[in-house]
C-alpha positions in Angstrom: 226.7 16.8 4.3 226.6 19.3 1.7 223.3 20.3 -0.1 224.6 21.8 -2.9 222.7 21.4 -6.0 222.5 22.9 -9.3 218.0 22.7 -9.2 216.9 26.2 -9.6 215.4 29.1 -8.0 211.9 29.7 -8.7 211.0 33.6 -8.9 207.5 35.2 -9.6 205.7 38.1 -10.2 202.6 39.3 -11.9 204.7 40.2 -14.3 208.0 42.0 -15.5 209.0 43.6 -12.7 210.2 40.5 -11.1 212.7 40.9 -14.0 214.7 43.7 -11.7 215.3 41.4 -9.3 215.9 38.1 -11.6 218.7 40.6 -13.3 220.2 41.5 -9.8 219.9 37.4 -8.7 222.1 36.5 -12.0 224.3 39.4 -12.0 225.6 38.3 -8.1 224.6 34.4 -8.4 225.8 33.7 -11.9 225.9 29.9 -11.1 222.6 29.8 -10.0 219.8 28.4 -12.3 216.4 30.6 -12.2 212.7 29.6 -13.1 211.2 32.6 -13.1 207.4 33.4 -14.1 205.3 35.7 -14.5 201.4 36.0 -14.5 200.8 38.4 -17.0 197.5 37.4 -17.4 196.4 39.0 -13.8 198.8 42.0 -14.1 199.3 43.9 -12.0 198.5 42.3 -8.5 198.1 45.8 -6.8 194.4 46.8 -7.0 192.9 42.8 -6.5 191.6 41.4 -3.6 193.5 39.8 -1.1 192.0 36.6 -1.4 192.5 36.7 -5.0 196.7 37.7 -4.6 196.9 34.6 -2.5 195.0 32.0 -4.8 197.7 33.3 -7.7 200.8 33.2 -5.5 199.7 29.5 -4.4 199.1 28.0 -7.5 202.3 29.6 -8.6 204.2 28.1 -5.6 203.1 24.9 -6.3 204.0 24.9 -9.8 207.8 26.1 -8.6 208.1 23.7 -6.3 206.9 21.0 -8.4 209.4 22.1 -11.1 212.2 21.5 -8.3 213.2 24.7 -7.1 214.5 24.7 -4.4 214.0 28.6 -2.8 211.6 30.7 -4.0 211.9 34.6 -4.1 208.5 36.1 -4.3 209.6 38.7 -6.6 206.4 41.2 -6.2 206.1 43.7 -3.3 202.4 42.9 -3.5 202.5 39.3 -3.2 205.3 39.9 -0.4 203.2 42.0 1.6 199.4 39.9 1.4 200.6 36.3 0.7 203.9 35.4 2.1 202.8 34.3 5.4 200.4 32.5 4.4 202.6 30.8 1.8 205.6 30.5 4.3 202.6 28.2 6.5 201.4 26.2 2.8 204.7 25.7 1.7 206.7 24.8 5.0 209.6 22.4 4.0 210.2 25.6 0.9 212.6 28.3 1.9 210.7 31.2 0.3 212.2 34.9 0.4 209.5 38.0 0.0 210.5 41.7 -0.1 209.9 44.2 1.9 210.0 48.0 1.2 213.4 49.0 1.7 211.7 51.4 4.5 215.1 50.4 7.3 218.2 52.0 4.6 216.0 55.0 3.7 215.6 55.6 7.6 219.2 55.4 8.1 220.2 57.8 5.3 217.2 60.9 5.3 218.3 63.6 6.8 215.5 65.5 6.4 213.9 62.8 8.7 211.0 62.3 5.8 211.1 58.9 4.2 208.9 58.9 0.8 207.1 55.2 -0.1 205.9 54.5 -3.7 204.0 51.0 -3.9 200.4 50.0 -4.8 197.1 49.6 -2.0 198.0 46.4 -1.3 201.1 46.8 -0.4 200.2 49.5 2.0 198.0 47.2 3.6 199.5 43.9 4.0 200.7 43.0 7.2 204.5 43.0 6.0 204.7 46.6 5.1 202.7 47.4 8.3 205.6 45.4 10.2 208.6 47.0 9.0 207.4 50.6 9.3 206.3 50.0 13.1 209.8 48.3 13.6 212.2 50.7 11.2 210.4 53.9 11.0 209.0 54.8 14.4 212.0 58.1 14.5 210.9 59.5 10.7 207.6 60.8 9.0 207.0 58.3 6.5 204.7 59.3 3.4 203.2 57.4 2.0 202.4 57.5 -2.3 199.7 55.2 -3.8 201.2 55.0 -7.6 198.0 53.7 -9.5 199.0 53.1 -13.3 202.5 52.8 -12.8 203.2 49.3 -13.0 201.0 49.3 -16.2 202.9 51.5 -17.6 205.9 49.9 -17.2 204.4 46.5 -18.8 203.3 48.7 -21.5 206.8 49.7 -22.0 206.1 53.3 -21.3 209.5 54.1 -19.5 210.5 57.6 -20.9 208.5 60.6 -22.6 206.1 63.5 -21.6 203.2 60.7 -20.5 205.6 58.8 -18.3 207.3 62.2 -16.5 203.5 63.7 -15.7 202.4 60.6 -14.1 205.7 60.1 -12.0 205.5 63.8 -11.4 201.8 63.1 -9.8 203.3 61.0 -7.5 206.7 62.2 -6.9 205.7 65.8 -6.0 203.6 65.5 -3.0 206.5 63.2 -1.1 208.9 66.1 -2.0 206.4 68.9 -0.7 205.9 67.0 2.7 209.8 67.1 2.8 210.7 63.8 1.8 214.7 63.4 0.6 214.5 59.7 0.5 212.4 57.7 -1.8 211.7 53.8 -0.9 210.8 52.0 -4.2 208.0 49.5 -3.3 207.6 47.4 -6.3 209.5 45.5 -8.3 208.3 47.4 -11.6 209.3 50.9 -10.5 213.7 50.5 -11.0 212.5 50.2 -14.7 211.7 54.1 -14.2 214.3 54.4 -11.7 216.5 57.3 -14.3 213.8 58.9 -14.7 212.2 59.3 -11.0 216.0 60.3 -10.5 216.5 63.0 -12.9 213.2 64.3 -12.1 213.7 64.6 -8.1 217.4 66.0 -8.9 220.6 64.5 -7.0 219.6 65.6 -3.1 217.3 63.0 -3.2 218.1 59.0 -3.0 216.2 56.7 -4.4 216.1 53.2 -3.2 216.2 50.0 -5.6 215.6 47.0 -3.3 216.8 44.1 -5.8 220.5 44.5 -5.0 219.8 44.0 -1.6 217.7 40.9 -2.1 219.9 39.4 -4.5 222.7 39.8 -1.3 220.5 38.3 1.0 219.6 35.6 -1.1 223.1 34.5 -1.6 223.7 34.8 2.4 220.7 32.0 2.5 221.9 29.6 0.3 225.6 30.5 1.7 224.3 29.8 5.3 222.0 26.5 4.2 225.0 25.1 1.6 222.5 25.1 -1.3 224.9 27.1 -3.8 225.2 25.6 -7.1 227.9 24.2 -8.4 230.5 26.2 -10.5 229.2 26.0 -13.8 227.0 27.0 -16.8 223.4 28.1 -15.2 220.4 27.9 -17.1 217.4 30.0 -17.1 213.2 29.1 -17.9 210.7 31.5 -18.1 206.7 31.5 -18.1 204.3 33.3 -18.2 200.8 33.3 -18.5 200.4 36.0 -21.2 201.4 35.6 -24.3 204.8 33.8 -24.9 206.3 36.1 -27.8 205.0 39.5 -25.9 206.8 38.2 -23.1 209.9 37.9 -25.2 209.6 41.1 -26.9 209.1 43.1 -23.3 211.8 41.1 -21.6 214.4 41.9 -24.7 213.7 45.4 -23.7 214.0 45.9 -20.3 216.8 43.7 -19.7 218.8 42.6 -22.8 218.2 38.8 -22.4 216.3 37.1 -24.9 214.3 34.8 -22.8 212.8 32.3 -25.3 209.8 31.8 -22.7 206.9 29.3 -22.7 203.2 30.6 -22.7 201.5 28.9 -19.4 197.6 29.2 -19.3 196.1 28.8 -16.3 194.1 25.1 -15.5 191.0 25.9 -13.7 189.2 23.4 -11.4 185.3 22.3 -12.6 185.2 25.6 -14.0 185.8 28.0 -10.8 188.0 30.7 -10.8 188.8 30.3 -7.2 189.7 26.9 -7.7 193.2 26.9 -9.6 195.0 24.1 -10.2 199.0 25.0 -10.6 200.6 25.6 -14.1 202.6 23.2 -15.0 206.2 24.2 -16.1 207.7 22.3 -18.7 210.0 24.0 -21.6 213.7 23.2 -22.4 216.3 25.3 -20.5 218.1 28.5 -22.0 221.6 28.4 -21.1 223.3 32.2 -20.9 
């Protein structure tokens, strides 16, 4: 019996770099109807605690799968990297799809054998990343580049100019002096700065975008688990827990969609911040 459905896939971030995978998911999965969120209200994820990364990616979780969706990409290296075991073991009946550094590709193209890895601390030290250098990278020198700011600047919509080359210059320049001729993007924000990091490395170096990939494997999942949507005109929600219109305004920019999003503020339990209850989603769907 066929599962096929036309319920959505729920995507999150902290939030708009989730929005470089969303893009990828719709360009190769045009049927496919998306939820996507983001919390801009805890942007970014990188620098918080652990404990706090996994409260988020719950509450969010919930909220998705109480919307309906039926997979959820966890659209956020961060997220990928500290919560999605533990959300794989909350959510178990939910197919739920994190990313990983694209550490195994960049292994099998460097020729210099020096494998460059831009991401935030906590991607560094969650167990995923951890896992697929010991298993992919064991034959290469893999450097790796803290990128503090980066992601911020990218929500602030700082993509181009003097500021945005010296910073990416700060962290491009000591992968390229160990040797590096292979950059690893390792979040979701950083193929928003992807021309730039490009023209500033020059063309010997590649640099690695993730979201195709993901958007490939995704459609292998719901190939291999007949969950494909019907044929048909998808629809697309968005949340976020910033403000609705600056969500709009960002999302216009970076990705040519107007998003029409709802503003979703976080419900807190007897007045705890570690208690969240999930958002709950509710706004009409945009077709495209």
């Amino acid at each position: 019996m066929s599962l096929a459905s036309p319920v959505p896939i729920g995507i999150f971030d902290s939030g708009l770099g989730g929005l470089s995978v969303w893009r990828q998911i719709v360009r190769q999965l045009p049927d496919e109807s998306t939820v996507y969120f983001a919390d801009r209200a805890h942007v970014p994820y990188g620098g918080r605690q652990p404990q706090e990364i996994r409260a988020y990616s719950e509450a969010i979780c919930t909220a998705l799968t109480e919307a309906g969706c039926k997979v959820i990409v966890v659209a956020c290296n961060t997220a990928s990297a500290v919560a999605l075991h533990h959300l794989r073991e909350r959510f178990p009946d939910c197919l739920i799809l994190g990313l990983e550094p694209a550490v195994k590709p960049a292994v099998a193209i460097t020729r210099s054998g020096v494998v460059g890895v831009m991401a935030t601390p906590a991607t560094f030290q969650g167990r995923l990343y951890r896992a697929t250098v010991g298993r992919h990278a064991a034959s290469v020198q893999v450097v790796e580049q803290v990128c503090l700011g980066l992601a911020d600047l990218v929500e602030a919509g700082d993509l181009a100019g003097a500021r945005t080359d010296a910073l990416l210059l700060s962290f491009l320049q000591p992968m390229l002096a160990a040797g590096a001729d292979t950059i690893v993007l390792g979040c979701t924000h950083y193929p928003f700065v992807i021309e730039a990091i490009r023209r500033l490395v020059g063309p010997d170096v590649a640099v690695i975008d993730p979201a195709p990939a993901v958007a490939r494997h995704l459609g292998s999942l719901l190939h291999h688990y007949a969950m494909q949507a019907p044929a048909g005109s998808a629809c697309h929600r968005f949340f976020t827990t910033g403000e609705a219109g600056q969500f709009d305004r960002d999302a216009l920019r970076l990705i040519a969609v107007e998003t029409a999003s709802a503003s979703i503020p976080w419900r807190v339990l007897d007045g705890s911040e570690g208690e969240l209850l999930p958002p709950c989603l509710q706004s009409p769907p945009r077709p495209f």
